[in-house]
N, CA, C and O of each residue as an XYZ file, in Angstrom:
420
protein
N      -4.777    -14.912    -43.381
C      -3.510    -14.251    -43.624
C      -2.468    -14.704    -42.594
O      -1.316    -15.051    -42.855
N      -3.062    -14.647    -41.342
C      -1.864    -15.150    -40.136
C      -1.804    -16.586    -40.370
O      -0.924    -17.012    -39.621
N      -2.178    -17.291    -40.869
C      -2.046    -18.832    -40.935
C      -1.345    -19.066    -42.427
O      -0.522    -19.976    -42.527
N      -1.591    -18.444    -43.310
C      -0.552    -18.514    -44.689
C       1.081    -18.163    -44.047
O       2.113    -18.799    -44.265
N       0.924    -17.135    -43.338
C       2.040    -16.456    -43.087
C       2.965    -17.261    -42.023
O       4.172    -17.015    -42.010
N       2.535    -18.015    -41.321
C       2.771    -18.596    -40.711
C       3.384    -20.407    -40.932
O       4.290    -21.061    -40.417
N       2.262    -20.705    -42.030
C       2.409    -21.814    -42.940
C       3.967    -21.715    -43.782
O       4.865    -22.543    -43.938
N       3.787    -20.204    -44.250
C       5.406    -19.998    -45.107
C       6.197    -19.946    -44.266
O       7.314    -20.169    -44.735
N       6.213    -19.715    -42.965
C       7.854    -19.392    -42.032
C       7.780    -20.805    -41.476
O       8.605    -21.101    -40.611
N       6.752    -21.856    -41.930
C       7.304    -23.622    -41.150
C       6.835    -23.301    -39.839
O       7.092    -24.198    -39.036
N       6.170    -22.220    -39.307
C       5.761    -22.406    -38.114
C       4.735    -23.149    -37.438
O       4.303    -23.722    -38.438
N       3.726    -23.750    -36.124
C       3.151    -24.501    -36.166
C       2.043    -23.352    -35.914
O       2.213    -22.185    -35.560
N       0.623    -24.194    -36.267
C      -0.308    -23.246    -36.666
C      -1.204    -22.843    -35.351
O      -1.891    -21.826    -35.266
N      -1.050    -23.863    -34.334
C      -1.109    -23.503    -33.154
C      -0.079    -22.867    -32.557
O       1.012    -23.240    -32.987
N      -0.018    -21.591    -31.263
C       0.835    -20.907    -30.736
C       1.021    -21.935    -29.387
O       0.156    -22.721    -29.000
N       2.086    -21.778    -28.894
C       2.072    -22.220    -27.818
C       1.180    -22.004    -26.166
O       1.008    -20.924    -25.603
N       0.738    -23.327    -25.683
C      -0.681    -22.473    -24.458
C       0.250    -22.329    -23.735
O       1.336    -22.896    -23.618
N      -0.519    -21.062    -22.965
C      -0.385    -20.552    -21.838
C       0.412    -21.249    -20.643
O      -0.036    -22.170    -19.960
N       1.429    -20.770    -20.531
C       2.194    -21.814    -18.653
C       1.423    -21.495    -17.309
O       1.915    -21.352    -16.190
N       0.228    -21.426    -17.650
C      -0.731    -21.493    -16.607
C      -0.971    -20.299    -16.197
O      -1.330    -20.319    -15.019
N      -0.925    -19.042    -16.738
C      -0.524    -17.797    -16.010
C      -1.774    -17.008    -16.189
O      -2.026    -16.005    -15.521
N      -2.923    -17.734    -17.565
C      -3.943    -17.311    -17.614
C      -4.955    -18.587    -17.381
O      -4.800    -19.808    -17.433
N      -6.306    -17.528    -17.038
C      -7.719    -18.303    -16.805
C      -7.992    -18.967    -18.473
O      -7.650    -18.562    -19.584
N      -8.859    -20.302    -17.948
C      -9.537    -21.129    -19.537
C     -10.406    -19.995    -19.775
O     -10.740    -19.001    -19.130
N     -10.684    -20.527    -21.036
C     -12.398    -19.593    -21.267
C     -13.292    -20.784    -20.773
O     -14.481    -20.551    -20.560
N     -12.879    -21.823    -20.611
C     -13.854    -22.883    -20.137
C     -13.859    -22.679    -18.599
O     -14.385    -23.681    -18.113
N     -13.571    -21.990    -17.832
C     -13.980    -21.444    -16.480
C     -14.395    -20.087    -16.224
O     -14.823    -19.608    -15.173
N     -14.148    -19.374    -17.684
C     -14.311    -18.320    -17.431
C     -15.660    -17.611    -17.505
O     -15.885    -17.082    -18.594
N     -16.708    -17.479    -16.466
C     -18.084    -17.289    -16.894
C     -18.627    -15.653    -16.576
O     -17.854    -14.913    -15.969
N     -19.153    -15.451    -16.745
C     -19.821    -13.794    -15.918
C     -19.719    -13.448    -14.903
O     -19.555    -12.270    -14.586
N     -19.822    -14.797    -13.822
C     -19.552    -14.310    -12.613
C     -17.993    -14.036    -12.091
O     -17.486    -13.102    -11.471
N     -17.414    -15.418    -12.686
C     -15.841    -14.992    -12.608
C     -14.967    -13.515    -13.061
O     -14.162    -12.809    -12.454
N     -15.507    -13.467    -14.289
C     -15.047    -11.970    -14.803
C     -15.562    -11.059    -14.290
O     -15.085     -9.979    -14.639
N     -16.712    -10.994    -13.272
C     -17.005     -9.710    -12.371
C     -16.108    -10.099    -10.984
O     -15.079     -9.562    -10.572
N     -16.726    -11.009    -10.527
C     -15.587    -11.319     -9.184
C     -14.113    -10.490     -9.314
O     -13.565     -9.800     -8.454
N     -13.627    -10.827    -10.806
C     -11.788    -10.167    -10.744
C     -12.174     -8.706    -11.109
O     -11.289     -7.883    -10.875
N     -13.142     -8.308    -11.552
C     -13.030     -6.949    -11.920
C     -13.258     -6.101    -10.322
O     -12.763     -5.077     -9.852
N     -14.384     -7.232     -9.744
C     -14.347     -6.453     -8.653
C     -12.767     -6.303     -7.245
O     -12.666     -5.507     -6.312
N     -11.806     -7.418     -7.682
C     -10.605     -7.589     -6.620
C      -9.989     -6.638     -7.470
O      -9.235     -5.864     -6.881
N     -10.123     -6.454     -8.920
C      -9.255     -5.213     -9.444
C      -9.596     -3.666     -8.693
O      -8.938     -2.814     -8.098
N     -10.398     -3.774     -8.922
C     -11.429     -2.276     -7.833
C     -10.694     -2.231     -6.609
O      -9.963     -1.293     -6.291
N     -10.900     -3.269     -5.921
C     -10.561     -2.842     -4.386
C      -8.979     -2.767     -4.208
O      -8.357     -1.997     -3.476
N      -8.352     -4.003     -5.270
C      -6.539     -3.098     -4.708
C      -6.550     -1.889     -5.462
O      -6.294     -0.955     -4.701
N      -6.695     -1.592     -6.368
C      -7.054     -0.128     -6.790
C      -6.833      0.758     -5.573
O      -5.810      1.209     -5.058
N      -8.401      0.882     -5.222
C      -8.855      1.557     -3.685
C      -7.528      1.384     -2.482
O      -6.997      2.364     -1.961
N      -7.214      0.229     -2.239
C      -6.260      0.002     -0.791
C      -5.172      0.697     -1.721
O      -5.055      1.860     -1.335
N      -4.359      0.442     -2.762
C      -3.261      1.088     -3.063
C      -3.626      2.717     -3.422
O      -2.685      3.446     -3.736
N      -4.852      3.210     -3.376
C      -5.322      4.208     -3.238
C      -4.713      5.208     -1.602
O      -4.036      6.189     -1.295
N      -5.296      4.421     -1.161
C      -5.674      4.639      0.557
C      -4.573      4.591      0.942
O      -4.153      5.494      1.666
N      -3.943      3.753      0.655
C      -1.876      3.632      1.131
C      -1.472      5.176      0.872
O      -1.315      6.061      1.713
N      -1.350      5.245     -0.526
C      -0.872      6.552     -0.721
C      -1.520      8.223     -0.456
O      -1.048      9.357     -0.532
N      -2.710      7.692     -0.150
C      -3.199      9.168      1.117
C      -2.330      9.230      1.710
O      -1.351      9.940      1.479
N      -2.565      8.145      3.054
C      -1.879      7.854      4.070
C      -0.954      8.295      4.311
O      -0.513      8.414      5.454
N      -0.293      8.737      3.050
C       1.332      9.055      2.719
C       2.488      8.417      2.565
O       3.597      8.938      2.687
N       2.202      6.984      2.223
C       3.111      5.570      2.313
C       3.516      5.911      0.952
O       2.642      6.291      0.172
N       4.944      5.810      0.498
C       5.663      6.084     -0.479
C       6.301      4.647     -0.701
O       6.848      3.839      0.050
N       5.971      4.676     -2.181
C       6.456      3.669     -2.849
C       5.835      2.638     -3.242
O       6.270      1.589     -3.719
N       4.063      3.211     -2.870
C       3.064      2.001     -2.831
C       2.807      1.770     -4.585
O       2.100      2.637     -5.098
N       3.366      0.601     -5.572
C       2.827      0.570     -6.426
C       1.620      0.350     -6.819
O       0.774     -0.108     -6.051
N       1.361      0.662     -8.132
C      -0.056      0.307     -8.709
C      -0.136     -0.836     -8.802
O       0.861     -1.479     -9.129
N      -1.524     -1.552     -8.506
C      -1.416     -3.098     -8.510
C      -1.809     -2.786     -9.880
O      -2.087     -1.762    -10.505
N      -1.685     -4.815    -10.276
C      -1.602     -5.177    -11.955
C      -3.079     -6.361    -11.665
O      -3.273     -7.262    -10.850
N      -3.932     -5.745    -12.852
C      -5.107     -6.555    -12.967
C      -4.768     -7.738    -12.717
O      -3.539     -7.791    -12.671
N      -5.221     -8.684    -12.538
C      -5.341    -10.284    -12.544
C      -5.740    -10.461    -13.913
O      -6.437     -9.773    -14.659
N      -5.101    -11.602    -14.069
C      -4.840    -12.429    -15.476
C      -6.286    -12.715    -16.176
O      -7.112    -13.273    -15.453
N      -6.595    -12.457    -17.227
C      -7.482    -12.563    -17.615
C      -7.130    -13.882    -18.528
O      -6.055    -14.459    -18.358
N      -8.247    -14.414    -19.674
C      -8.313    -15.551    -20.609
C      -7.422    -14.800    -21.491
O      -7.287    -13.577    -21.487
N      -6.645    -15.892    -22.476
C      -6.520    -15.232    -23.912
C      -6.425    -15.932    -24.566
O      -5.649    -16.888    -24.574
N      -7.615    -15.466    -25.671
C      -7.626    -16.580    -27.228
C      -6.436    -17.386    -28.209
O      -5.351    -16.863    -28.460
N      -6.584    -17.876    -28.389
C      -5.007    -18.504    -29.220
C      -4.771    -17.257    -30.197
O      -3.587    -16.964    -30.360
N      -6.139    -16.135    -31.169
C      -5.266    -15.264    -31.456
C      -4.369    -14.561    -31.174
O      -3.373    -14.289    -31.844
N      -4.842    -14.011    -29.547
C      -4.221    -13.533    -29.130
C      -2.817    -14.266    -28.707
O      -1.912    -13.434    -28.777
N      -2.485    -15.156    -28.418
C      -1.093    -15.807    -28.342
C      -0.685    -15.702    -29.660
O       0.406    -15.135    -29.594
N      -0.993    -15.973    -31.049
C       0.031    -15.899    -32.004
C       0.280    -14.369    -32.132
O       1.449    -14.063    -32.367
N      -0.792    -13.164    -31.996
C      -0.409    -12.206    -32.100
C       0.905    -11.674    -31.417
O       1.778    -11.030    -31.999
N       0.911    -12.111    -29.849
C       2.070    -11.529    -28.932
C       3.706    -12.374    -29.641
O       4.868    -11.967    -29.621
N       3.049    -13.766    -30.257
C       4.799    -14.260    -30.551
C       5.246    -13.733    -31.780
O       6.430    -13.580    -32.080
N       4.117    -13.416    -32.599
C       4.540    -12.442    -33.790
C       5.330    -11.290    -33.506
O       6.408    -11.004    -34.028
N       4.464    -10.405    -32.295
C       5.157     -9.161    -31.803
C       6.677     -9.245    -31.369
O       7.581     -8.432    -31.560
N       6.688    -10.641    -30.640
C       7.955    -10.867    -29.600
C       9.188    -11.495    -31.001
O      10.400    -11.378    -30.819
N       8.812    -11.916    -31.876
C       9.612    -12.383    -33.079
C      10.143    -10.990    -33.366
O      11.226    -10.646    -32.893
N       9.447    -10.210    -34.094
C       9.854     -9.103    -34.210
C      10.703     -8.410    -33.724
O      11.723     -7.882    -34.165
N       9.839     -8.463    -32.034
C      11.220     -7.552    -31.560
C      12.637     -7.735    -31.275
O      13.580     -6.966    -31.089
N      12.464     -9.201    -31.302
C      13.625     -9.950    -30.758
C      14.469     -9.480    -32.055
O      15.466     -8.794    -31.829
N      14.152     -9.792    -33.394
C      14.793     -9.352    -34.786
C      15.494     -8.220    -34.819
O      16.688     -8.018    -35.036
N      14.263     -7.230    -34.481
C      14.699     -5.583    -34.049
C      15.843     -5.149    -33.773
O      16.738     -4.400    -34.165
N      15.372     -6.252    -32.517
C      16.926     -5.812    -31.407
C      17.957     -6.471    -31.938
O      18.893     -5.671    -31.921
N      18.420     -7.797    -32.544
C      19.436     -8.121    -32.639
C      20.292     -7.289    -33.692
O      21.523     -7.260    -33.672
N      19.366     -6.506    -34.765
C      19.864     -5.697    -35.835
C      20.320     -4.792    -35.002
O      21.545     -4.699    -35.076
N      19.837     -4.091    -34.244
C      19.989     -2.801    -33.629
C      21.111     -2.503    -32.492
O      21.728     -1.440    -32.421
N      21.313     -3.826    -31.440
C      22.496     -4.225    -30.671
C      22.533     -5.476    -31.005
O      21.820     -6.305    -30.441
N      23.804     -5.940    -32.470
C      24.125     -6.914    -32.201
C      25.159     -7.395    -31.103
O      25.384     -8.580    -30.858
N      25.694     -6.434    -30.543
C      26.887     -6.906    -29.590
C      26.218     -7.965    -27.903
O      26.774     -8.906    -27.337
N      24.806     -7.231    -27.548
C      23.936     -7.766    -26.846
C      23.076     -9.007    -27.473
O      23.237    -10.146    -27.035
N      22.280     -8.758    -28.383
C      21.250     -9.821    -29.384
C      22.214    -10.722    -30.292
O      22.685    -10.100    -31.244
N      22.445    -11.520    -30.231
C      22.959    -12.500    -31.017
C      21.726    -12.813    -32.244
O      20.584    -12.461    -31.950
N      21.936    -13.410    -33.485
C      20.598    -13.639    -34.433
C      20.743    -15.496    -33.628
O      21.599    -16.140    -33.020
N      19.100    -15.737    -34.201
C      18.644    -17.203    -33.762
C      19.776    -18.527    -34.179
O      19.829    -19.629    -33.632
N      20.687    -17.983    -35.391
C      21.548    -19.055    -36.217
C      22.584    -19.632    -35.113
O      22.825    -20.826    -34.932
N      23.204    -18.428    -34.341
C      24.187    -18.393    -34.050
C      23.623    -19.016    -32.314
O      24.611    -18.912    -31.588
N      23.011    -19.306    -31.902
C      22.241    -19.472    -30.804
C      21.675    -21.362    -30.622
O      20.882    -21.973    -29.905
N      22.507    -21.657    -31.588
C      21.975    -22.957    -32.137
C      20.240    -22.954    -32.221
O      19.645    -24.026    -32.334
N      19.662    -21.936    -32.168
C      18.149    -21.865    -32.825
C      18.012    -22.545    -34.501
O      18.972    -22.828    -35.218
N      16.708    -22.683    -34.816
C      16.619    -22.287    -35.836
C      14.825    -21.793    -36.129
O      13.732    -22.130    -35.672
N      15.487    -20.539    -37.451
C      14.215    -19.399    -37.373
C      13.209    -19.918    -37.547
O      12.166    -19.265    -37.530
């Protein structure tokens, strides 16, 4: 269905990879995915311990980057198509549509 659908909008059937921001699945093994679960744990804990302490303003840390499947990439540009659409209906004075942007859809 995502590849018909995709086939009809002229899009390419691969999504675009990753700008390096995620792990391969070709490095990604058992031990690696415990290793980050375990650095997720401990800033957890220290941004825990900050805010005992009473240190204000300590944010929540953000997991480390995990793999993601090419579904998952066409899923997010589907989402991000969308919203981008959304919005330009909704504030066109901010969102310009793709035509006018010298894009094309």
């Amino acid at each position: 269905m995502v590849i018909a659908s995709r086939k009809a909008q002229g899009l390419p059937l691969r999504p675009a990879a990753s700008q390096g921001k995620y792990s391969s699945f070709r490095t990604w093994t058992p031990e690696v995915a415990a290793l980050t679960l375990i650095a997720d744990r401990i800033a957890t804990v220290v941004a825990a311990v900050f805010k005992a302490q009473g240190h204000k303003g300590v944010p929540d840390p953000k997991p480390l980057p995990r793999p993601r499947s090419a579904m998952d990439r066409v899923l997010i540009e589907e989402r991000e198509r969308a919203h981008k659409a959304l919005s330009a209906r909704v504030l066109p004075h901010k969102y310009k549509p793709a035509e006018q942007n010298g894009e094309s859809a």
